[in-house]
TIGUKOL-368779 format. One record per residue (C-alpha): chain; x, y, z. Coordinates in Angstrom, 1 decimal, always signed. Example, Ala and Ser with C-alpha at 12.3 -4.5 7.8 and 13.67 -1.06 7.14 Angstrom:
<rec><chain>A</chain><x>+12.3</x><y>-4.5</y><z>+7.8</z></rec>
<rec><chain>A</chain><x>+13.7</x><y>-1.1</y><z>+7.1</z></rec>
END
This chain:
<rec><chain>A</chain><x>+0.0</x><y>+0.0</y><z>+0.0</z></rec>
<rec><chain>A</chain><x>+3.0</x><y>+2.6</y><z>+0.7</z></rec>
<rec><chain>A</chain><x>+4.2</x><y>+2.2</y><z>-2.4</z></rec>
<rec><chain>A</chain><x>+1.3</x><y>+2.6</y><z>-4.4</z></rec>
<rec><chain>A</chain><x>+0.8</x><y>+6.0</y><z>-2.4</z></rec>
<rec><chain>A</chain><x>+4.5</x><y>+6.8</y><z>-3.5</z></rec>
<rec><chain>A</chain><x>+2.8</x><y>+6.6</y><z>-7.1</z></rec>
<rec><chain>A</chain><x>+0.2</x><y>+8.3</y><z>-6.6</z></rec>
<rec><chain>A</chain><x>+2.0</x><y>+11.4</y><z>-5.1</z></rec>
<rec><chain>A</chain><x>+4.4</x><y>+11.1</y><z>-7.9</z></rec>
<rec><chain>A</chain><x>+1.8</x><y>+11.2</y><z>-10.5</z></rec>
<rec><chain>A</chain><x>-0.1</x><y>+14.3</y><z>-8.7</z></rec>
<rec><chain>A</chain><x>+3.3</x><y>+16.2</y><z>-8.7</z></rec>
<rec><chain>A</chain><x>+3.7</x><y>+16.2</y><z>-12.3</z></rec>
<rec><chain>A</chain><x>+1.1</x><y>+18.6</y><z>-13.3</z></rec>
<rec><chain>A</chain><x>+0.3</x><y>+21.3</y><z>-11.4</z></rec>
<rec><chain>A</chain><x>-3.4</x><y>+21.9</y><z>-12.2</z></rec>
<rec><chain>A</chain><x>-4.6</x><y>+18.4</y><z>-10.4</z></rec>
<rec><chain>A</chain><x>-6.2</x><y>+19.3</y><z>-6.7</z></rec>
<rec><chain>A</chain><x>-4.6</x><y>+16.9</y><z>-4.4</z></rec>
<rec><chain>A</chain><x>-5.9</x><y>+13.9</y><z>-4.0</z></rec>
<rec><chain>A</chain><x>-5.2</x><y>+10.9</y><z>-1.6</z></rec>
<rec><chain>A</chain><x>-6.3</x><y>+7.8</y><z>-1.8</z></rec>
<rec><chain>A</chain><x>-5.0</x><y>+3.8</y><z>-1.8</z></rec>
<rec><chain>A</chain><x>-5.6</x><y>+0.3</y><z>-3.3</z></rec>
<rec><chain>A</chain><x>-4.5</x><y>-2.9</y><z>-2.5</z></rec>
<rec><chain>A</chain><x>-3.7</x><y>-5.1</y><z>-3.7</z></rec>
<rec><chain>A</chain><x>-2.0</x><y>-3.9</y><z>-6.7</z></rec>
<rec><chain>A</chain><x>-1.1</x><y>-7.3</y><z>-8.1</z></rec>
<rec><chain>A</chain><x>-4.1</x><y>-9.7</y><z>-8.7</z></rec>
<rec><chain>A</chain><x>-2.8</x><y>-13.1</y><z>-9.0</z></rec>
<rec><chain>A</chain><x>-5.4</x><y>-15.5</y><z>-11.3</z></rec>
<rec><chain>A</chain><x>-5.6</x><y>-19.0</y><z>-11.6</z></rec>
<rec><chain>A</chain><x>-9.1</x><y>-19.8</y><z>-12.7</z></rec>
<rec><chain>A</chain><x>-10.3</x><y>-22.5</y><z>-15.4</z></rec>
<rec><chain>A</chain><x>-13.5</x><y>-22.7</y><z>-17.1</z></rec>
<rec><chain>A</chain><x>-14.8</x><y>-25.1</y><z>-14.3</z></rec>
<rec><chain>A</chain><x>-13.5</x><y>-22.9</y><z>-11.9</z></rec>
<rec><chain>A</chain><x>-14.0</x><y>-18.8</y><z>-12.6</z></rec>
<rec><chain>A</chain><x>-12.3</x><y>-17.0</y><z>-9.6</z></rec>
<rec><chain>A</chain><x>-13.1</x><y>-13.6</y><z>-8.0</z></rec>
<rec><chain>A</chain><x>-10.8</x><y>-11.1</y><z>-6.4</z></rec>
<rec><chain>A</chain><x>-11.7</x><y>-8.0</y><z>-4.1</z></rec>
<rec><chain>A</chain><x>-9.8</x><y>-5.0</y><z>-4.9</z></rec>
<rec><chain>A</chain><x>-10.0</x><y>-2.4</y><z>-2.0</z></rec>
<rec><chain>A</chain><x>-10.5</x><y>+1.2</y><z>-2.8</z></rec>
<rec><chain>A</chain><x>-9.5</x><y>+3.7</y><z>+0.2</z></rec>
<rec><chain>A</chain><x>-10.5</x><y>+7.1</y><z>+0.2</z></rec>
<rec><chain>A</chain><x>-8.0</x><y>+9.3</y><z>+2.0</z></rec>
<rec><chain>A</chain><x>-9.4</x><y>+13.0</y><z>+1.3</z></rec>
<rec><chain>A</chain><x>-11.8</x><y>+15.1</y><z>+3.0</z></rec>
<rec><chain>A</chain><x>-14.5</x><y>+14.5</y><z>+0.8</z></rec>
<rec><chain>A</chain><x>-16.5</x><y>+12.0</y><z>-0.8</z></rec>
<rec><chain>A</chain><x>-14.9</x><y>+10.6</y><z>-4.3</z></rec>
<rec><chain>A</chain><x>-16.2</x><y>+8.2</y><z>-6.6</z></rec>
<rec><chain>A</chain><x>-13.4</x><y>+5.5</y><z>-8.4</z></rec>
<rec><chain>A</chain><x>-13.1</x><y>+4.4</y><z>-11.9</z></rec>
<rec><chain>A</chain><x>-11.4</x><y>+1.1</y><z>-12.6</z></rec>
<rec><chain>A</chain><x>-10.8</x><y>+1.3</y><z>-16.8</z></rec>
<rec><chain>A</chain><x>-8.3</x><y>-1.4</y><z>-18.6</z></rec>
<rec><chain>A</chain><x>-5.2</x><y>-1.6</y><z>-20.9</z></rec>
<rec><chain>A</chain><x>-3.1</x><y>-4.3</y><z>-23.0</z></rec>
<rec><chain>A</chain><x>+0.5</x><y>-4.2</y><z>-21.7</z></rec>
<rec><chain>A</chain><x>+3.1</x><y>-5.1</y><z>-24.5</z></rec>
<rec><chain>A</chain><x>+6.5</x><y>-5.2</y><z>-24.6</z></rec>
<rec><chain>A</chain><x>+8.4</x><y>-3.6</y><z>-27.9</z></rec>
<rec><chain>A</chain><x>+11.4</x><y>-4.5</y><z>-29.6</z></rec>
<rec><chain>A</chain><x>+13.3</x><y>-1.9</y><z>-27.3</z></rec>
<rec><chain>A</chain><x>+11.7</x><y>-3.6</y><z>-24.6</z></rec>
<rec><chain>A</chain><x>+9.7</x><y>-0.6</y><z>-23.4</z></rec>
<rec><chain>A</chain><x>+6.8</x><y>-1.0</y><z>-21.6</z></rec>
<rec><chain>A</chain><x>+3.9</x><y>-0.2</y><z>-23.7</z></rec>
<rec><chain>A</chain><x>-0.4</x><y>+0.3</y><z>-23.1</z></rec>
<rec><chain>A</chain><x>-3.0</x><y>-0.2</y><z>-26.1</z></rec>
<rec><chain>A</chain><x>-6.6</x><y>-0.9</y><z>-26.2</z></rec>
<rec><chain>A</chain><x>-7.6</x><y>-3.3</y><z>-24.1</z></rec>
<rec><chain>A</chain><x>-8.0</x><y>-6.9</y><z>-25.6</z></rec>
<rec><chain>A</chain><x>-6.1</x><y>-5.8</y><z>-28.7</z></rec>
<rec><chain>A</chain><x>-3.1</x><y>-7.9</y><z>-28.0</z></rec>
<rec><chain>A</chain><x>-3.1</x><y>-11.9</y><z>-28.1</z></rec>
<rec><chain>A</chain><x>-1.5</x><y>-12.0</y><z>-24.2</z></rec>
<rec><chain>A</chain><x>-5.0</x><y>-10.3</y><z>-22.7</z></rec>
<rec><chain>A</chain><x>-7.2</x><y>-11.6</y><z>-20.9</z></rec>
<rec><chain>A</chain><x>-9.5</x><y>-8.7</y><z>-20.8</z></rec>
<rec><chain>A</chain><x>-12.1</x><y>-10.7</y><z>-22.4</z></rec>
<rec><chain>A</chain><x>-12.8</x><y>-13.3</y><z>-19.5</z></rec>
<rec><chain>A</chain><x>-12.6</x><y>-10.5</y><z>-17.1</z></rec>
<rec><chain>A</chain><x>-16.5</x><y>-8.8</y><z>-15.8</z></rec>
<rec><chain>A</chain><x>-16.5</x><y>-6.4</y><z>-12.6</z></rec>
<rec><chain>A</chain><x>-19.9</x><y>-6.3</y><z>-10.2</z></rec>
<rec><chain>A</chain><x>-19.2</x><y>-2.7</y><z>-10.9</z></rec>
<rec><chain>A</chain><x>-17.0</x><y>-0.2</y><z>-12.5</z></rec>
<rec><chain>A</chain><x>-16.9</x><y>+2.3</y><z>-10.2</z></rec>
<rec><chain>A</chain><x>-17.6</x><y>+3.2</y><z>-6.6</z></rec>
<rec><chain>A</chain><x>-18.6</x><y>+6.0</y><z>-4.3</z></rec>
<rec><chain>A</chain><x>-16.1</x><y>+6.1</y><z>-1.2</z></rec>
<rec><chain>A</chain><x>-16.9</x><y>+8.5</y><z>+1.9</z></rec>
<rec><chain>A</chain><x>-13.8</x><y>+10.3</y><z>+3.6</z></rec>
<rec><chain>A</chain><x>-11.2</x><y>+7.5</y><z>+5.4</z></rec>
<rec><chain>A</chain><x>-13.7</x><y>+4.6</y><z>+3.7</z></rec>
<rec><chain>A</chain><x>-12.8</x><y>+1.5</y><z>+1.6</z></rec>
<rec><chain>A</chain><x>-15.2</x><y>+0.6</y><z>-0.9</z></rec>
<rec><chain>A</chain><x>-15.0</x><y>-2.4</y><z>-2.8</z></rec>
<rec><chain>A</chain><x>-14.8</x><y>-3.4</y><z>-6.7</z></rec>
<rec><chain>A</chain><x>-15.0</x><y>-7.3</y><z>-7.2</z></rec>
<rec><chain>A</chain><x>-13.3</x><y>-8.8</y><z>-10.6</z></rec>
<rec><chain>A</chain><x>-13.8</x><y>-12.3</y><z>-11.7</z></rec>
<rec><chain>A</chain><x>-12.3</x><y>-14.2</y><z>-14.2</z></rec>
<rec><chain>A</chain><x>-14.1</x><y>-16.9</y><z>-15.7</z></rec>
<rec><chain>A</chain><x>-11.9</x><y>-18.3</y><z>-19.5</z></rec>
<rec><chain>A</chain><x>-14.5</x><y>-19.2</y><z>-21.8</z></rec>
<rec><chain>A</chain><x>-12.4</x><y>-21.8</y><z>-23.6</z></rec>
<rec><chain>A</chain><x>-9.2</x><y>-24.3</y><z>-22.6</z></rec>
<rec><chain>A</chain><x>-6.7</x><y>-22.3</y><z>-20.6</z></rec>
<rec><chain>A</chain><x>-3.3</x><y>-23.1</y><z>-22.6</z></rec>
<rec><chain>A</chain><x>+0.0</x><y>-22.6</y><z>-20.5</z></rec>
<rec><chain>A</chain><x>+0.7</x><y>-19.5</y><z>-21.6</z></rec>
<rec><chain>A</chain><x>+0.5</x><y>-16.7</y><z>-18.8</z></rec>
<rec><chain>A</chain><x>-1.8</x><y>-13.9</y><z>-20.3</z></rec>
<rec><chain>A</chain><x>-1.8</x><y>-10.2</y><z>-18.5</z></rec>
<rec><chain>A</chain><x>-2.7</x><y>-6.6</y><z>-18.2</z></rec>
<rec><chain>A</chain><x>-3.0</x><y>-3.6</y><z>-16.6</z></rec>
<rec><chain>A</chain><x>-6.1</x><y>-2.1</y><z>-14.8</z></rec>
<rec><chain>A</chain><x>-5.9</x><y>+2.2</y><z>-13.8</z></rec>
<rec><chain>A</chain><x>-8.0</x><y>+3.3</y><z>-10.6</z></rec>
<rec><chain>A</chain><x>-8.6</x><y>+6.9</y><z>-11.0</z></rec>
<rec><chain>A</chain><x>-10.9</x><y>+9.4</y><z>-9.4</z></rec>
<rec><chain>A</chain><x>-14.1</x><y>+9.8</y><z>-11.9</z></rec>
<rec><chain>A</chain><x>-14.2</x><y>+13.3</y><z>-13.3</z></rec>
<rec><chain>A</chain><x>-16.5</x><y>+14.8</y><z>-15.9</z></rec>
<rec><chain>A</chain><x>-13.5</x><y>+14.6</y><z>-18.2</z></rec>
<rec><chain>A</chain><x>-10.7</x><y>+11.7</y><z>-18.0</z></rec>
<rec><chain>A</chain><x>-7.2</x><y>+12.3</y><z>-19.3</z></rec>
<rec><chain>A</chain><x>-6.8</x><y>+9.6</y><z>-22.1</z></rec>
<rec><chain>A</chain><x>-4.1</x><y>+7.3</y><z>-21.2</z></rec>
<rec><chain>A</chain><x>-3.2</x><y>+6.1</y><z>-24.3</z></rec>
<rec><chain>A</chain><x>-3.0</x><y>+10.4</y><z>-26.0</z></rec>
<rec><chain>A</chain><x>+0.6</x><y>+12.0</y><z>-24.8</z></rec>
<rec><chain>A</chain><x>-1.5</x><y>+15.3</y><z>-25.2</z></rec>
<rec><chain>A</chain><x>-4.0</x><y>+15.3</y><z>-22.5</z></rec>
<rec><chain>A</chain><x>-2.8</x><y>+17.8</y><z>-20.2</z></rec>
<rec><chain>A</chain><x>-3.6</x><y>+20.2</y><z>-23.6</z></rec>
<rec><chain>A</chain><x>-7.0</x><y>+21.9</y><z>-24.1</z></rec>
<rec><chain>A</chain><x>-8.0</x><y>+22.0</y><z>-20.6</z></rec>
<rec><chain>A</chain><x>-7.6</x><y>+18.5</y><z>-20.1</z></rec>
<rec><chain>A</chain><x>-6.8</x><y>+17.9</y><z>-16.4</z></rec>
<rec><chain>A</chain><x>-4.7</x><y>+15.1</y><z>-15.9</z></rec>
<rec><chain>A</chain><x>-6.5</x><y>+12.4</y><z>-13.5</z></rec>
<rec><chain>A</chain><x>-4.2</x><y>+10.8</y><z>-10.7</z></rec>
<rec><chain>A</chain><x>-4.3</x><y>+7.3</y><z>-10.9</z></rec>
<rec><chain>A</chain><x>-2.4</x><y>+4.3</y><z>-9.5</z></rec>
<rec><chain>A</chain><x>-1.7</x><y>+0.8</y><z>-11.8</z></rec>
<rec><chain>A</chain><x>-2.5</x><y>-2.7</y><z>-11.2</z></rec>
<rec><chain>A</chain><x>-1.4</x><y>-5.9</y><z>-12.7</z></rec>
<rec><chain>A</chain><x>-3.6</x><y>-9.0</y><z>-13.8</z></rec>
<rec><chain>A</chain><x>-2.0</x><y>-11.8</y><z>-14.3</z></rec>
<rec><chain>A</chain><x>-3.7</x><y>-15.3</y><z>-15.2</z></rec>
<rec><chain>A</chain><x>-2.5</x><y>-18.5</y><z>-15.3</z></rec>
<rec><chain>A</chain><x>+1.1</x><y>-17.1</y><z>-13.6</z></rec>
<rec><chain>A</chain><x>+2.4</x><y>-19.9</y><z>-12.5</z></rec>
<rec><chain>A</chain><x>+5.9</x><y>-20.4</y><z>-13.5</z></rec>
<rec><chain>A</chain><x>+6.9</x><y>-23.1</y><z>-16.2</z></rec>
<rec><chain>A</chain><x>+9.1</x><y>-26.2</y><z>-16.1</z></rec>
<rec><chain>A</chain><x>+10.9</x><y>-25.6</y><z>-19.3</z></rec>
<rec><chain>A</chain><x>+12.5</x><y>-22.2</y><z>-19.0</z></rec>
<rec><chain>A</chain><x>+14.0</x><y>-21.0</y><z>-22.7</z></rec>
<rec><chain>A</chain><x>+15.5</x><y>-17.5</y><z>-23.9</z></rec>
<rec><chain>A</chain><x>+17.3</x><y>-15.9</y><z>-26.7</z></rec>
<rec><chain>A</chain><x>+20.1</x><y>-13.9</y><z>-27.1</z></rec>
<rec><chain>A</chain><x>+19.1</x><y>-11.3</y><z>-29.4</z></rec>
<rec><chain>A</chain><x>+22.0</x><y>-10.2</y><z>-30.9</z></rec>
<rec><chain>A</chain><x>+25.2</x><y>-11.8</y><z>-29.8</z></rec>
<rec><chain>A</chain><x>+27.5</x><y>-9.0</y><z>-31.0</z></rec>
<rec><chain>A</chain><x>+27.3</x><y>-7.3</y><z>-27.4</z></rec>
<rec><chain>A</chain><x>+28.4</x><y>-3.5</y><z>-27.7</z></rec>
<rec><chain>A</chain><x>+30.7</x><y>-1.9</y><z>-25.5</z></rec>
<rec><chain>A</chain><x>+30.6</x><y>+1.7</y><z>-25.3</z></rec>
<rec><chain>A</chain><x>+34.3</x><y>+2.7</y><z>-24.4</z></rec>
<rec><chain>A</chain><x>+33.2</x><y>+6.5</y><z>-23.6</z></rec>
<rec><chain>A</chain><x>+31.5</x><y>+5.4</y><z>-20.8</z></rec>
<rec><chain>A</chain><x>+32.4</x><y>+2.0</y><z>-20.1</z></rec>
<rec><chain>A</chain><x>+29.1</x><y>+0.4</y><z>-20.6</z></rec>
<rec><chain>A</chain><x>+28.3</x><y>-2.8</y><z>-22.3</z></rec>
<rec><chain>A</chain><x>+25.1</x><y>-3.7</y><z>-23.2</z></rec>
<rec><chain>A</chain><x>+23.0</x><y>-6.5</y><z>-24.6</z></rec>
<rec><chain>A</chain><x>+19.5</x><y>-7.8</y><z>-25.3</z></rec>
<rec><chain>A</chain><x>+17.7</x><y>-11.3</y><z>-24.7</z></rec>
<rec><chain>A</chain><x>+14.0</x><y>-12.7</y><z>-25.2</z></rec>
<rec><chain>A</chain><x>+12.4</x><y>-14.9</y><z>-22.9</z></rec>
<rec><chain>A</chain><x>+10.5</x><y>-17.6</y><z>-24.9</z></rec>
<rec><chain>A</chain><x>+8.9</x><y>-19.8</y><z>-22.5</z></rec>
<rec><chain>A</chain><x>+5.6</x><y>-19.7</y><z>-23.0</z></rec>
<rec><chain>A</chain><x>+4.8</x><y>-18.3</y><z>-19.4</z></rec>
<rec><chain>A</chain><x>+6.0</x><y>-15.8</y><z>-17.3</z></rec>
<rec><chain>A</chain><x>+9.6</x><y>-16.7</y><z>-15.4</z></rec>
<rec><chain>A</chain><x>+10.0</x><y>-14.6</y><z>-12.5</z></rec>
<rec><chain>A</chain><x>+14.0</x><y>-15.5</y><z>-11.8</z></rec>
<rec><chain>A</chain><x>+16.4</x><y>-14.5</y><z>-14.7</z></rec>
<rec><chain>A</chain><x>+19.5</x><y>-13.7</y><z>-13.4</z></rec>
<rec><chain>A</chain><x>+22.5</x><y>-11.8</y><z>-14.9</z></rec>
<rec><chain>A</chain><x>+25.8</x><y>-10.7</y><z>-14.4</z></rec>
<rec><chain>A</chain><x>+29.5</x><y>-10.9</y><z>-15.1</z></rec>
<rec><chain>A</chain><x>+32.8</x><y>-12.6</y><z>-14.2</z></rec>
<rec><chain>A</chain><x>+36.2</x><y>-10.9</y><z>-15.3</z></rec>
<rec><chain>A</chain><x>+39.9</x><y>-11.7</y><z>-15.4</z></rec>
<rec><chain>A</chain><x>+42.3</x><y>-8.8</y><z>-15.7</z></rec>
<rec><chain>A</chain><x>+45.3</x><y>-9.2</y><z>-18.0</z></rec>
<rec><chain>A</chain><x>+47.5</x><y>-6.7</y><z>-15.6</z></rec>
<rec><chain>A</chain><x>+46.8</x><y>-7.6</y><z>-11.7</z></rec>
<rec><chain>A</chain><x>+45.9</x><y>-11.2</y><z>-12.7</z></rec>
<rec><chain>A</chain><x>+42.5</x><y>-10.2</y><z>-10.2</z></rec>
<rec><chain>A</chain><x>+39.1</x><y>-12.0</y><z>-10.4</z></rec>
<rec><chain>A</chain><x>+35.7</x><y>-9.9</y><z>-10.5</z></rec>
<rec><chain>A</chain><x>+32.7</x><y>-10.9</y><z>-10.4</z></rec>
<rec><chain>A</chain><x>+29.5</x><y>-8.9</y><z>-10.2</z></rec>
<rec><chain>A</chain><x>+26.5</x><y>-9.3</y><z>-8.4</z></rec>
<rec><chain>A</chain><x>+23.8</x><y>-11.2</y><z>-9.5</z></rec>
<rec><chain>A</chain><x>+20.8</x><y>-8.9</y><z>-11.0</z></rec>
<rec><chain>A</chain><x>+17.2</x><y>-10.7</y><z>-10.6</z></rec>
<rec><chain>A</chain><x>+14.7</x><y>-9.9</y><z>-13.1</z></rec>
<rec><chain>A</chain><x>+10.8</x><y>-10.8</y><z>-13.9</z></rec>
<rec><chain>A</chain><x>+10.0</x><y>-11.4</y><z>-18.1</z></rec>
<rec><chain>A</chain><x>+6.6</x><y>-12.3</y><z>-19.3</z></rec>
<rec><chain>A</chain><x>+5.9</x><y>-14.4</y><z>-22.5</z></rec>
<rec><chain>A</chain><x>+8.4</x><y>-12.8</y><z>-25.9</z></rec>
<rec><chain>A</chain><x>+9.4</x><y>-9.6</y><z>-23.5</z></rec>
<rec><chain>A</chain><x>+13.0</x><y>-8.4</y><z>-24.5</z></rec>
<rec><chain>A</chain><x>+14.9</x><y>-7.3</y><z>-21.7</z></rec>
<rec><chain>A</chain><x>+18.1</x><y>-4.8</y><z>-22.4</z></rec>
<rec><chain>A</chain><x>+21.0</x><y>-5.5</y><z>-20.0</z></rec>
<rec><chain>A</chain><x>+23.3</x><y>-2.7</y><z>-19.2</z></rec>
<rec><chain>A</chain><x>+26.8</x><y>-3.5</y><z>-17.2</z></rec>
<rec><chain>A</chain><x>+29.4</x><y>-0.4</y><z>-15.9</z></rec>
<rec><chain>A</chain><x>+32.3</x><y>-1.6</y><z>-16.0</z></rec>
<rec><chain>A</chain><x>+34.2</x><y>+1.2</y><z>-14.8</z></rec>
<rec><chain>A</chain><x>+35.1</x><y>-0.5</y><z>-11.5</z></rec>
<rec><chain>A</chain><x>+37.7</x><y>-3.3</y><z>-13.4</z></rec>
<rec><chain>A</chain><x>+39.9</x><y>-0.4</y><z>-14.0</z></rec>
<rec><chain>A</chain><x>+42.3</x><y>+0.6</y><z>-16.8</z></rec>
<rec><chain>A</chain><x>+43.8</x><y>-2.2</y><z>-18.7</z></rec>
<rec><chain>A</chain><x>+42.3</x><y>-5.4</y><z>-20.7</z></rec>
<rec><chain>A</chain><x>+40.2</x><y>-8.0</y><z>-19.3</z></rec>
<rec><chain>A</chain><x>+38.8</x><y>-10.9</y><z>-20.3</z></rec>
<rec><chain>A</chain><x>+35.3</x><y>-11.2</y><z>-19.2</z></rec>
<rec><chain>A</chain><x>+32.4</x><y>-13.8</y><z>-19.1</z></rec>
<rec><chain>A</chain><x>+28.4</x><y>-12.1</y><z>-19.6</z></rec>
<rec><chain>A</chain><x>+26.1</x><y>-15.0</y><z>-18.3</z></rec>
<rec><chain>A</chain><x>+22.0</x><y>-15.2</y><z>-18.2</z></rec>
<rec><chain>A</chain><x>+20.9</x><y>-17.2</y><z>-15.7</z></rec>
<rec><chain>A</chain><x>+17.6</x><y>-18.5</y><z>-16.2</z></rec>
<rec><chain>A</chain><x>+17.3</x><y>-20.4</y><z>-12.8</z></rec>
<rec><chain>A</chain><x>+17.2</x><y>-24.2</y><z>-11.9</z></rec>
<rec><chain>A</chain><x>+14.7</x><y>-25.2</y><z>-14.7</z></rec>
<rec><chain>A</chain><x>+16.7</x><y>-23.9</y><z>-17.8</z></rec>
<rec><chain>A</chain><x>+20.3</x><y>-23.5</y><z>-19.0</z></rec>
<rec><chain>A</chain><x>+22.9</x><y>-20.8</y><z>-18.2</z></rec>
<rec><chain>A</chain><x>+24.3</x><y>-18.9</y><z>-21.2</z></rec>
<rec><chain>A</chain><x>+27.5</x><y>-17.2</y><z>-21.6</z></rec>
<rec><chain>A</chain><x>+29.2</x><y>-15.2</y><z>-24.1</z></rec>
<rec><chain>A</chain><x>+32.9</x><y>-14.2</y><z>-23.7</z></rec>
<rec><chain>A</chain><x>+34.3</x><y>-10.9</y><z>-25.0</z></rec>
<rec><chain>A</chain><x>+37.8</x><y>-9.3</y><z>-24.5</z></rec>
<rec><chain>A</chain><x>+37.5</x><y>-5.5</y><z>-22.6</z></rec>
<rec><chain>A</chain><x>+39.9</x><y>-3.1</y><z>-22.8</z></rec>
<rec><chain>A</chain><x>+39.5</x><y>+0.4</y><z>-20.6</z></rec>
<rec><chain>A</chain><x>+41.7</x><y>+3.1</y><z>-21.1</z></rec>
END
């Protein structure tokens, strides 16, 4: 809940013609596992933290990940990873008295086989105005648009992770910016679900102090075909060459890739 407060404050703070407005949800990851025998409900909880009454809107994007991995929002059920279309709500929005929780109740009910894959979006809780900012037009705060607060949440069906975890490197020609001392890469994850510990890092040999490095370990969450960029500083190896080691880790179910590449920092 404190971090989803942190967002909200964050959000109000970027444009200066929103009246503040406080208010939490929780929780702000709904976790689905529901088959067509079994549809599956989930409270979310709505708490109204300003002086006066507010009524909350609960509206719905896809979530896709481009080719530069940035996180993107469309319409929702426009991408083949939604499940917007087995979601239905007991009610979209709801009118919350000062320091009150009011509840908005989501069920999931697949109206076909549930396949392994791990489908997902995003769901915005926002304060109902007579006009709400568009989420998906960059030029909302224009004509007298106000800007609505709102704070994200993630639905995720089917999340389970899978036994046979598999990736890509992208490009296998990792570049190494020698201005700055940053290397970079990109890989894919192509399990069909979503694998919640990809692990990466580096191990290094330096040609001149005959030293060992490695780094630490970064963890990292992927959903189905998302391209994560990887980004290591080697400034700390200091001058000289090094031979160095880039591994992926996928965790215990899949296989650990390297690739080896000579460094030289000046």
């Amino acid at each position: 809940m404190i971090n989803s407060r942190i967002i909200l404050i964050l959000l109000t703070s970027l444009c200066s013609n929103v009246s503040a407005q406080d208010f939490e949800v929780a929780p702000v990851v709904l976790n689905f596992t529901a088959t067509v025998e079994n549809p599956q409900s989930i409270n979310l909880y709505i708490t109204n933290h300003d002086e006066t009454p507010n009524t909350y809107k609960l509206s719905f994007s896809d979530e896709y990940f481009g080719q530069d991995g940035e996180r993107k929002y469309v319409e929702a059920g426009s991408t083949e990873n939604s499940c917007f279309k087995w979601i239905s709500l007991d009610r979209q929005e709801v009118l919350v008295g000062p320091e009150q929780t009011g509840t908005i109740t989501l069920n999931m009910s697949p109206n076909g086989p549930v396949t392994s894959n791990t489908k997902w979006m995003s769901a915005f809780v926002s304060i109902k105005k007579e006009k709400n900012a568009d989420i998906f037009n960059n030029n909302s705060t224009e004509a007298g648009i106000k800007l609505i607060p709102r704070i994200a949440i993630k639905i995720l069906q089917n999340f389970s992770e899978k036994s046979d975890v598999k990736f890509e490197i992208i490009d296998s020609t990792i570049f190494f910016n020698k201005t700055n001392n940053v290397l970079s890469l990109k890989f894919k994850n192509t399990t069909e679900g979503e694998v919640k510990q990809f692990k990466y890092f580096y191990s290094s040999y330096s040609e001149t102090t005959n030293k060992e490095f490695q780094s630490v370990p970064t963890t990292t969450t992927l959903y189905p075909n998302q391209i994560k960029n990887i980004s290591h500083n080697l400034s700390s190896l200091g001058t000289g060459s090094h031979e160095c080691l880039f591994l992926i880790d996928p965790g215990v179910l899949g296989t650990i890739r390297a690739i080896r590449k000579r460094i030289t920092i000046d």
